[in-house]
C-alpha positions as CSV (number, residue, x, y, z in Angstrom):
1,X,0.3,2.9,-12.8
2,X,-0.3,4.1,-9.1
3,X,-1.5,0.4,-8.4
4,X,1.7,-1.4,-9.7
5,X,4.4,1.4,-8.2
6,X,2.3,0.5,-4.5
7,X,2.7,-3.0,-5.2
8,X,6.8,-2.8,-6.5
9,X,7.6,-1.1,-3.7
10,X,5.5,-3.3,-1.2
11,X,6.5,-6.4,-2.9
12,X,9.3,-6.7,-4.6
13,X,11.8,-3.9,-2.6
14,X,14.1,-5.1,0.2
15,X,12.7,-4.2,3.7
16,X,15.4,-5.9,5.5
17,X,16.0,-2.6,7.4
18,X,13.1,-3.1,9.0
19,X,13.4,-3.8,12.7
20,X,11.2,-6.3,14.5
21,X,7.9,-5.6,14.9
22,X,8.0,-2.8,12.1
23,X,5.8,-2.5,8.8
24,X,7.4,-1.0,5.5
25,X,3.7,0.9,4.8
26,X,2.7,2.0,0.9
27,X,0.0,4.1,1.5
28,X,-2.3,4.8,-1.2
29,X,-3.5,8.3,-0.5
30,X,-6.6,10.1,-2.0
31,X,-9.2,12.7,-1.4
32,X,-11.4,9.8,0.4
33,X,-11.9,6.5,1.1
34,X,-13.8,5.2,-1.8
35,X,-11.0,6.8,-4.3
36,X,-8.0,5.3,-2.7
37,X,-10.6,1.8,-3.3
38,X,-10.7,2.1,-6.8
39,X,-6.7,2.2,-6.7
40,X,-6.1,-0.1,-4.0
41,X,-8.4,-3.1,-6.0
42,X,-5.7,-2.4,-9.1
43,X,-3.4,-3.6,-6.3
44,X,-5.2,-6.7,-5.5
45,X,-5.7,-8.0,-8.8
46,X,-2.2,-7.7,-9.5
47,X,-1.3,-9.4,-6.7
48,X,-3.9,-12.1,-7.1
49,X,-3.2,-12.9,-10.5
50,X,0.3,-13.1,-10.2
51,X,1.4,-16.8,-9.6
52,X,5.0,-15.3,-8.4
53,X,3.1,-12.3,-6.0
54,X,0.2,-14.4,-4.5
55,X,2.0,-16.2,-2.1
56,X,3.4,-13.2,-0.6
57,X,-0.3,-12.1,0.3
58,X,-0.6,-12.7,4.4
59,X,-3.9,-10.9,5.6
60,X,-6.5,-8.7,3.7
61,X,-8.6,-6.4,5.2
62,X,-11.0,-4.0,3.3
63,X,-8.4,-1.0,4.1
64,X,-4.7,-3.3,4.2
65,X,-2.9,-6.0,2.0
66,X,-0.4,-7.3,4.6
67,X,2.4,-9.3,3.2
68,X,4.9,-12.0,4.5
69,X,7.8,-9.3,3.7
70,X,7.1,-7.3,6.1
71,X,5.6,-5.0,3.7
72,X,1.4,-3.8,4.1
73,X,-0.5,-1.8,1.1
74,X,-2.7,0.3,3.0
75,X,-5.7,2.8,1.7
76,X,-5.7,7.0,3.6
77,X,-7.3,10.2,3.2
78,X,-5.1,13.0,2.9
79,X,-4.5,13.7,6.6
80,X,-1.5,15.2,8.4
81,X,-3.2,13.0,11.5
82,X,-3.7,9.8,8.9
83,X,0.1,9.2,7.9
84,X,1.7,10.1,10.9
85,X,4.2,7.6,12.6
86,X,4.4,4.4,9.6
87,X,7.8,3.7,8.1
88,X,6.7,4.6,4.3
89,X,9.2,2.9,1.8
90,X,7.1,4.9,-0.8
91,X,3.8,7.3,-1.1
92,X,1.3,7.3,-3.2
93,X,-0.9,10.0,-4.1
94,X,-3.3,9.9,-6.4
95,X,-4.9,12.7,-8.5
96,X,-3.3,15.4,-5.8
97,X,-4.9,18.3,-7.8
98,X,-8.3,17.5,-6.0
99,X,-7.1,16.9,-2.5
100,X,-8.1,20.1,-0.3
């Protein structure tokens, strides 16, 4: 569920508020790295086997899904430091009862 609400609100929302230059960011926040992964590759397949989503796909990176919206997917630890400063259409945060 986490995987599809990051990619609704990357994908399919209207970011036309967004200013040149700027990035509507979903970040997937977890404990660490390798949790927001296994949420983050949910978002990946659905993008990639979506023959109306796959187009929208611009760059990939191990950590970002950048897309031709104007929109990125991007994977964080929960950090004050890590989600400072992004324009952040949505958040989300998975299994919050084990961050510290």
């Amino acid at each position: 569920m986490a995987a599809a609400l990051a990619v609704y609100h990357a994908a399919l929302r209207d970011h036309s508020y967004l200013r040149p230059g700027e990035t509507a960011t979903v970040p997937v926040i977890a404990a660490d790295r390798a949790q927001a992964r296994v949420v983050f590759g949910y978002a990946r397949a659905l993008l990639e086997r979506s023959p109306a989503l796959r187009g929208l796909v611009e760059r990939e990176s191990s950590t970002s899904i950048e897309l031709r919206n104007g929109a990125a997917i991007e994977i964080t630890t929960s950090s004050g430091r890590a989600t400072r400063g992004y324009t952040m259409p949505a958040v989300i945060c998975d299994e919050v009862a084990a961050w510290r």
